[in-house]
Steps between C-alpha positions, in 0.01 A plus 500: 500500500615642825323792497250347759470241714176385495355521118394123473201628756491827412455408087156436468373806753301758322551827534237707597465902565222639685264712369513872586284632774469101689639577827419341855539692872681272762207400713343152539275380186533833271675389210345633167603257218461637159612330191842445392653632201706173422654313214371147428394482853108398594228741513434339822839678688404788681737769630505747723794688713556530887689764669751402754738694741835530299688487872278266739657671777332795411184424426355815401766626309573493117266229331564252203324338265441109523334358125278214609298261294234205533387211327138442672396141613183395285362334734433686774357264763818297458700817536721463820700821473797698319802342394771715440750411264894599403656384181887585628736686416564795660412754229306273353090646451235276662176687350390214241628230733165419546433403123812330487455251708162455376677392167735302677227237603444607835192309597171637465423381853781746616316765291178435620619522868696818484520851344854482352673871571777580352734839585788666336737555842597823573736666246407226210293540205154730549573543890734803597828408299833554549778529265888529490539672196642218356676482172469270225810345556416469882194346392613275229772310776227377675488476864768214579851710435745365259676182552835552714825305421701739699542693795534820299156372293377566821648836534394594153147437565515687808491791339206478318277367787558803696418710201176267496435596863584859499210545202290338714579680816468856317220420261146649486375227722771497752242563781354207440837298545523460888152367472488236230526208625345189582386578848273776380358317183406236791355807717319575151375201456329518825348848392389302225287224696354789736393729210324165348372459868609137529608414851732257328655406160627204345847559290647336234842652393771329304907589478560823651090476590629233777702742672241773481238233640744412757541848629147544482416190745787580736363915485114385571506138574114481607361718160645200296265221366680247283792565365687324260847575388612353179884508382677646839749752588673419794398644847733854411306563129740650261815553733833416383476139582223454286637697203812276574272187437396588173848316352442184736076496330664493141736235599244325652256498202727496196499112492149487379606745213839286454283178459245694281778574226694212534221289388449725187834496284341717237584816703838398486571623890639133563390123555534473894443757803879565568512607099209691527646699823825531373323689202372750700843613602634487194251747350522689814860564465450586142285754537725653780739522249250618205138571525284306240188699389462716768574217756753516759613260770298646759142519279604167403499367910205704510304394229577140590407540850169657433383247262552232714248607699296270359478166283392680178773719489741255435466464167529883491837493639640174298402734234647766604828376581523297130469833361737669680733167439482564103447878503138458345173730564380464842152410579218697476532759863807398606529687731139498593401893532378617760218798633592762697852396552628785702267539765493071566940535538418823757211350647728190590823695607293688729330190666784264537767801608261625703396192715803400645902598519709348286886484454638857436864399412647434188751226706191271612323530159865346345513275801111358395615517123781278569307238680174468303719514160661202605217359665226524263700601167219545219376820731677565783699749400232728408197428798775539750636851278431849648242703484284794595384376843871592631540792427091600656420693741432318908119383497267641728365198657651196591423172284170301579608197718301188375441285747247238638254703713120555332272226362559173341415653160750453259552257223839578294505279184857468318672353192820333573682620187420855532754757334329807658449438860651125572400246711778572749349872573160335520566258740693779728164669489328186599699476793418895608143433452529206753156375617323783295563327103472175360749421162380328221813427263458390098815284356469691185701855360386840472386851655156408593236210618179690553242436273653394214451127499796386444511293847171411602558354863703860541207709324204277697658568846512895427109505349397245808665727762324846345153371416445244847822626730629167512882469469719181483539321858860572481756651241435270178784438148262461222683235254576600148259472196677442167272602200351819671 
């Protein structure tokens, strides 16, 4: 499903709500956790909220709210410090992160050397929101626009993204638009380490959290510990070349799903890879022409995309697609629901429109269209379509420049068949980074490395590099390992 671009991390996080009355002033070591009023998450997540400057230029202006949790270290003389942690997105809350990744093997080594934090960023989830007012409909096409055949596709669509941005610019929580971005959920961040009175944090962010860590280093390149960045953006976060990639990251991974279905006849998709990707346009252009169960061509990319996030959700979309093929009941949540839909699609227009300029005429959107549908034809069409973003208003601040000055602190890790943010983007960050990162690469698919097992000279490197600080000699390709 298209409707975000990061929900193979972002599955498994809990969310959490604070209680009432658990609130912290911004000065060094005066956070008052309370308990959290969470669902299936530990009794051992505490939560507690942070008020920030909504414009850092003005410092004592109009405040927010910042939603922070922690997951305490148990062993405190082994404690080293805070690690703060981003699942992705943007829009995407962060609160239960913490549990998450407990449940997603991170080692108890890890846990015993850190209190995990998690934070909703500002305008997600039980920080200060934002909204667009958006519609059902808005909501239900997801956040990649429709797939465009034609220039006047293009043109169509066009029309409905600046709708999209004119609710945001006039809604309820327009003030906050100038001022969501990823430069000030990096500024508070750093409120966050001084109201925990750390003179440093370790980070741990994956997806969108790579950009957001980046930003943060580059912003306050001495207040950063270790800090690992798993799944990468490229060195411009969600900008139009990134967005862009999206069709070359399904291209890139769909051979693994091709191979998958190939070598299982009974879902009738086809015997060999080219039948199996042939299939996929066939359906697609049948449900262009006639929507099957509530499915249409663009849910359908979507849905397929999302899925192959990861390994296990393969057999999700073979399944999918044989019951589209014979007009049987879908599986079980297909689409997967969502929480709080609206404010995640706001929360994520704001962000990426707001952090750097993108095209503003229709022309270059049909020119992109045009390339990237012959270039990468299962999705290019519809990454390189329109929306919001060109029609938003000028940001207030420049883009964060990642570059190579600061500390030799960073350790990216990186699947090389990832649909979400692939290996080309990473390795463009890589080369920003310069002297500051070290790349460890896993020959395996997927959105995701970090700490779920399923490479374990990828997964070692990470847990060696935040519990001793040691990091590869040099940039390391971790081979593949069939049966994980």
């Amino acid at each position: 499903m298209n409707r975000a671009l990061s929900l193979a991390l972002a599955a498994t996080a809990v969310a959490a709500t604070v209680s009432p009355g658990v609130s912290v002033a911004a000065a060094p070591d005066t956070v008052r956790w309370g308990p959290c009023s969470e669902k299936a998450a530990s009794s051992r997540l505490e939560c507690a909220t942070l008020e920030v400057p909504l414009d850092y230029r003005d410092p004592d202006g109009r405040r927010i709210e910042i939603a922070i949790s922690r997951l305490a270290s148990e062993k405190p003389s082994q404690r080293r410090g805070v690690l703060l942690t981003n699942p992705g997105g943007p829009g995407i809350s962060g609160l239960g992160y913490p549990v998450a990744l407990a449940a997603s093997k991170l080692p108890r080594k890890v846990l015993d050397s850190y209190d995990v934090i998690g934070f909703d960023p500002r305008g997600t989830g039980r920080s200060t929101p934002v909204t667009c007012h958006l519609t059902e409909e808005q909501q239900s096409r997801g956040n990649l626009p429709p797939y465009a055949h034609t220039a006047a596709d293009v043109t169509r669509q066009a029309k409905k993204a600046r709708t999209i941005a004119k609710q945001c610019a006039t809604s309820k929580t327009a003030s906050m638009l100038p001022h969501t971005t990823t430069a000030n959920a990096a500024r508070d961040m750093d409120r966050i380490r001084e109201a925990l009175g750390e003179p440093k944090v370790s980070y741990l962010g994956g997806s969108y959290g790579t950009y957001l860590g980046s930003v943060y280093t580059t912003l306050f390149p001495e207040r950063g510990d270790r800090i690992v960045l798993d799944s990468n953006l490229g060195p411009g976060g969600y900008d139009v070349t990134a967005m862009r990639s999206l069709a070359r990251g399904l291209e890139d991974r769909f051979p693994d799903f091709a191979a998958f279905a190939a070598a299982r006849p009974e879902y009738g998709l086809g015997t060999t890879p080219e039948q199996v990707k042939a299939k996929f346009f066939e359906l697609a252009k049948r449900l262009e022409e006639k929507p099957v169960r509530g499915i249409d061509a663009t849910l359908f990319r979507g849905v397929t995309f999302d899925l192959l996030y990861s390994d296990a959700g393969m057999t999700s979309v073979a399944e999918m697609w044989q019951a589209l093929d014979k007009d049987q009941p879908l599986p079980p949540n297909t689409p997967p629901a969502i929480a709080n839909l609206e404010n995640l699609m706001s929360a994520r227009f704001n962000v990426i429109c707001g952090d750097a300029r993108w095209p503003e005429t229709i022309e270059e959107y049909q020119r992109m269209v045009a390339v990237d549908r012959e270039k990468y034809p299962m999705m290019g069409g519809s990454a390189a379509n329109i929306g919001p973003c060109a029609f938003w208003p000028k940001p207030i601040e420049k883009p964060v420049k990642i570059g190579d000055r600061g500390p030799s602190n960073v350790l990216m890790v990186q699947n090389e068949r990832d649909p979400g943010t692939p290996l080309a983007r990473a390795q463009a960050l890589r080369k920003a980074f310069g002297k500051r990162a070290t790349m460890v690469t896993a020959d395996q698919g997927g959105h995701g490395v970090y700490p779920f097992g399923l490479n374990t000279c990828a997964n070692d490197a990470v847990t060696e590099f935040l519990t001793t600080g040691q990091r590869p000699s040099r940039d390391l390709a971790c081979a593949a390992e069939p049966g994980k």
